[in-house]
FIKEBA-872071 format. One record per residue (C-alpha): x, y, z. Coordinates in steps of 0.25 Angstrom, whole numbers. Example, Ala and Ser with C-alpha at 12.3 -4.5 7.8 and 13.67 -1.06 7.14 Angstrom:
2
{site {49, -18, 31}}
{site {55, -4, 29}}
***
This chain:
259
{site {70, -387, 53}}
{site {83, -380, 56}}
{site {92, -379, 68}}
{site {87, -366, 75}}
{site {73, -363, 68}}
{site {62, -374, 67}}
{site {47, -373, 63}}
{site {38, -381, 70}}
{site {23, -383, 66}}
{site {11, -387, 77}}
{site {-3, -385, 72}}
{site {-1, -375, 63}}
{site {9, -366, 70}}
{site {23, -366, 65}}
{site {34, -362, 76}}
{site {47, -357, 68}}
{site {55, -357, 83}}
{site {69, -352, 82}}
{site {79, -358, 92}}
{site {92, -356, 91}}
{site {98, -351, 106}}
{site {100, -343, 112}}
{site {95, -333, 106}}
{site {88, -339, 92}}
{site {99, -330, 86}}
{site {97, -329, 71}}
{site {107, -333, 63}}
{site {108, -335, 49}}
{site {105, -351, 52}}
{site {92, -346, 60}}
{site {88, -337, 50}}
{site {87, -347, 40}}
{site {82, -356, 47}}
{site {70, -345, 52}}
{site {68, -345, 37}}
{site {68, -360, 33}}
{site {56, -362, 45}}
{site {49, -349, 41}}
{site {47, -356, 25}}
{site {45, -368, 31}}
{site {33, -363, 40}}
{site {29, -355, 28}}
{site {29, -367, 19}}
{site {22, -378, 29}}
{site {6, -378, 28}}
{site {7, -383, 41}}
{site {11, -370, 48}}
{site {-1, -360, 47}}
{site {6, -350, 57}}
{site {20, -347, 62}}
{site {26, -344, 75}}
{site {41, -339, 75}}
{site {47, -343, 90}}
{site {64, -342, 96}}
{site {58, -350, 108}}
{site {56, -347, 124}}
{site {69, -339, 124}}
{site {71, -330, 115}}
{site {63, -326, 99}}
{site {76, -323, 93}}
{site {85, -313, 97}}
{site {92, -309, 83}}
{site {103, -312, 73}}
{site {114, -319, 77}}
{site {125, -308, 79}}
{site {137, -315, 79}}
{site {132, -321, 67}}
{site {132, -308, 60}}
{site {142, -302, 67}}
{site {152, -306, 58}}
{site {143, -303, 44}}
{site {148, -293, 35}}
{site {139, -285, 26}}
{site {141, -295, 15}}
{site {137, -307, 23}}
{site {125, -299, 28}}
{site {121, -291, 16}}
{site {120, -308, 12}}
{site {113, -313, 23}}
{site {104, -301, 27}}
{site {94, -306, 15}}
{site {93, -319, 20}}
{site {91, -313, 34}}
{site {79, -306, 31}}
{site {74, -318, 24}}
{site {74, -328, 36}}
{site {66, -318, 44}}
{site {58, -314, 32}}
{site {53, -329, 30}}
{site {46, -328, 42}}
{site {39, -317, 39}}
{site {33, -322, 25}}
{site {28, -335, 31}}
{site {14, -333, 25}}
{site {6, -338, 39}}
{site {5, -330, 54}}
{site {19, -330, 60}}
{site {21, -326, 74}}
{site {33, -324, 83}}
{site {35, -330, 99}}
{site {46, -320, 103}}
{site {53, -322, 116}}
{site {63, -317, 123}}
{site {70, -309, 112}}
{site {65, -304, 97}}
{site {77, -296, 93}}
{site {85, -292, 78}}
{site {81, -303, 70}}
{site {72, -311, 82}}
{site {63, -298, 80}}
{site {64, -299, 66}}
{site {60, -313, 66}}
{site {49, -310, 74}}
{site {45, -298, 65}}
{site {43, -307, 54}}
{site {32, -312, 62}}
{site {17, -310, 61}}
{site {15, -309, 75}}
{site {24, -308, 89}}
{site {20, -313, 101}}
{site {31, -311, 112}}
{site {35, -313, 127}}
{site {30, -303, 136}}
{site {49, -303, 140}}
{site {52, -303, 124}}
{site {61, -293, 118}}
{site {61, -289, 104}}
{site {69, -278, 96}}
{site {79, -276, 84}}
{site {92, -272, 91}}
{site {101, -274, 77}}
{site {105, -259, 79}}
{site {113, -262, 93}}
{site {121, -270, 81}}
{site {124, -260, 72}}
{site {112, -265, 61}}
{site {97, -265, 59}}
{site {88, -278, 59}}
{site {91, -286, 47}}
{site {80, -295, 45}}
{site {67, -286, 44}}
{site {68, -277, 57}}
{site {67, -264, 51}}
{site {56, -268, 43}}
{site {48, -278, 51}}
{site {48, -271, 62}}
{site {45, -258, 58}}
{site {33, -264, 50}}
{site {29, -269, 62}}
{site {31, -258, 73}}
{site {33, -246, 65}}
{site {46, -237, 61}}
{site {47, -231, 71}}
{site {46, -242, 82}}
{site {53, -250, 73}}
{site {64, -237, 73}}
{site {65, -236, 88}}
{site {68, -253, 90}}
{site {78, -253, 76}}
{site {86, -241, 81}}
{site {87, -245, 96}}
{site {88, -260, 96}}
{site {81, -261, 110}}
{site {72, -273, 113}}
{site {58, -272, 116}}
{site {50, -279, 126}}
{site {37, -286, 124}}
{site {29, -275, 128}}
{site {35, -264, 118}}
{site {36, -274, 107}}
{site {20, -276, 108}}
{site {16, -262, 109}}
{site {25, -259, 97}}
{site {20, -270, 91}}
{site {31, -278, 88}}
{site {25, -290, 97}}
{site {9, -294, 94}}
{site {9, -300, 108}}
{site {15, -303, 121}}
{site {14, -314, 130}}
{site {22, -320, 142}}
{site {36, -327, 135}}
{site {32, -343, 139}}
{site {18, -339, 131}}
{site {24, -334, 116}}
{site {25, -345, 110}}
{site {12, -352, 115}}
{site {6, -337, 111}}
{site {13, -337, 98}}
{site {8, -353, 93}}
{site {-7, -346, 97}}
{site {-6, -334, 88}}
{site {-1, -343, 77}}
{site {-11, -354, 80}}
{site {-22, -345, 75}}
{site {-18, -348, 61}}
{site {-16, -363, 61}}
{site {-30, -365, 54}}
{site {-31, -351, 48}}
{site {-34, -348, 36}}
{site {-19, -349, 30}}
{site {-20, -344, 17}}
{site {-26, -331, 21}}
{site {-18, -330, 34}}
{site {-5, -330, 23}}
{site {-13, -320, 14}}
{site {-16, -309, 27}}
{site {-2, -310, 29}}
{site {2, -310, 16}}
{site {-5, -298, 13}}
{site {-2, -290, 26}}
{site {14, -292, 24}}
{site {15, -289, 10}}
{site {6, -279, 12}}
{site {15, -270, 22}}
{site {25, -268, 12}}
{site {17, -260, 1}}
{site {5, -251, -1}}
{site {-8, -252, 4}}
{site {-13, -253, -10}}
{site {-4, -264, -15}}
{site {-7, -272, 1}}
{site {-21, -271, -2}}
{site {-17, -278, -13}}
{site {-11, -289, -7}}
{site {-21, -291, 1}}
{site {-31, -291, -12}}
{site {-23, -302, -18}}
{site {-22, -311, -6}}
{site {-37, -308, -1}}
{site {-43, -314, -14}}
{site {-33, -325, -16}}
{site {-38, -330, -3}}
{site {-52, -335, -10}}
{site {-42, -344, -17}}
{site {-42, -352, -2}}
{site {-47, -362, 2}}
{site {-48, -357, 18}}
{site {-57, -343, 10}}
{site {-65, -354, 7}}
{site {-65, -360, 20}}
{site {-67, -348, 28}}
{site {-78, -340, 21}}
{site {-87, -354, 19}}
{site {-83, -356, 36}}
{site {-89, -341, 38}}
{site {-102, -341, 30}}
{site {-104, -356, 35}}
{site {-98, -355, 50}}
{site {-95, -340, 54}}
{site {-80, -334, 55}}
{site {-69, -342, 61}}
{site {-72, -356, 59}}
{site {-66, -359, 46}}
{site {-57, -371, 45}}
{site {-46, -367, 35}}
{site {-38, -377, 29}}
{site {-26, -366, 25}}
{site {-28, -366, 10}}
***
């Protein structure tokens, strides 16, 4: 698909696998590149979930500094929208996503990874968001992601020092779901995601749907959401599927077909 980022799709699990060395630097090419394979696993009904993967080495270990270096506030004020975009395309794929992260997760590699359901990473991974030591914040969801996902507070202490943190700290802040040794991630990762491959798509897409949109308002108007896409799944054919399967079979042999 494109020179650094490709999707690759084996029963039902899509790999969106970065690889530009050394680093998987993310540079306005990668970016874009992130973006055209997060639409494309989005768009093929091929892919029933997603795992976002920079290789043995290293996730992704941030912008490309010496491509920005030379950026004036024009030329960012310009590019930051798109920025956030590529990132944000992963985020809104409507199916489970889960990042592989090893080696290192840091400004934009952790931002990538944020826009990720679920993170599995190696036991020697190092995360963080270390855009201060530069003189600026993160620029591609950071401040929001990560404090919707840790709290303000952790999210304060990571934002304002820079520092890395290890696998262990990164699970019991709950920035990381899960930690395995680093030749496992990505054999750890396909598992989580092949729970889905014969799931029940619609209403996979609806939960997250509904959980997502769901963060950014009031309980009222989430509860709301979650109304809407409830009923409209008994416009499915998988409802159909399912609840015949349960009164027929009992729970958790249905056959769903994805529609």
């Amino acid at each position: 698909m494109g020179e650094f980022v490709n999707l690759t799709v084996s029963d039902g699990v899509g790999t969106i696998r970065l690889d530009r060395p050394k680093m998987n630097a993310l540079n306005v090419q990668v970016q874009e590149e992130i973006r055209a394979a997060a639409t494309a696993a989005a768009e093929d009904d091929a892919v029933r979930a997603v795992v976002i993967y920079g290789g043995e080495r290293v996730f992704a270990a941030g912008a490309d500094i010496k491509e920005m270096a030379d950026m004036s506030y024009a030329d960012m004020a310009k590019r930051s929208g798109p920025l956030q975009s590529s990132l944000s395309a992963v985020a809104a794929i409507p199916k489970p996503t889960v990042a592989a992260i090893t080696g290192y997760a840091l400004g934009g590699g952790c931002e990538l990874a944020l826009c990720a359901d679920y993170r599995i990473a190696a036991d020697d991974a190092k995360l963080g968001q270390p855009e201060i030591l530069l003189g600026i914040i993160p620029g591609a969801g950071g401040t929001q992601r990560l404090s919707r996902l840790v709290g303000p507070s952790k999210a304060k202490d990571l934002i304002y020092t820079g520092r890395f943190v290890d696998a262990a700290e990164s699970l019991a802040i709950g920035l990381v779901d899960k930690v395995v040794p680093a030749a496992e991630v990505y054999t750890a990762a396909v598992a989580w995601a092949s729970q889905f491959s014969r799931g029940a798509a619609m209403a996979l897409r609806a939960a997250k749907e509904s959980i997502d949109s769901g963060l950014g308002v009031d309980l009222a108007t989430g509860l709301e959401i979650e109304r809407q896409q409830f009923a409209a799944l008994f416009a499915t054919e998988d409802r159909a599927i399912g609840m015949t399967s349960f009164v027929e079979n009992g729970p958790g042999k249905a056959e769903f077909k994805g529609k």
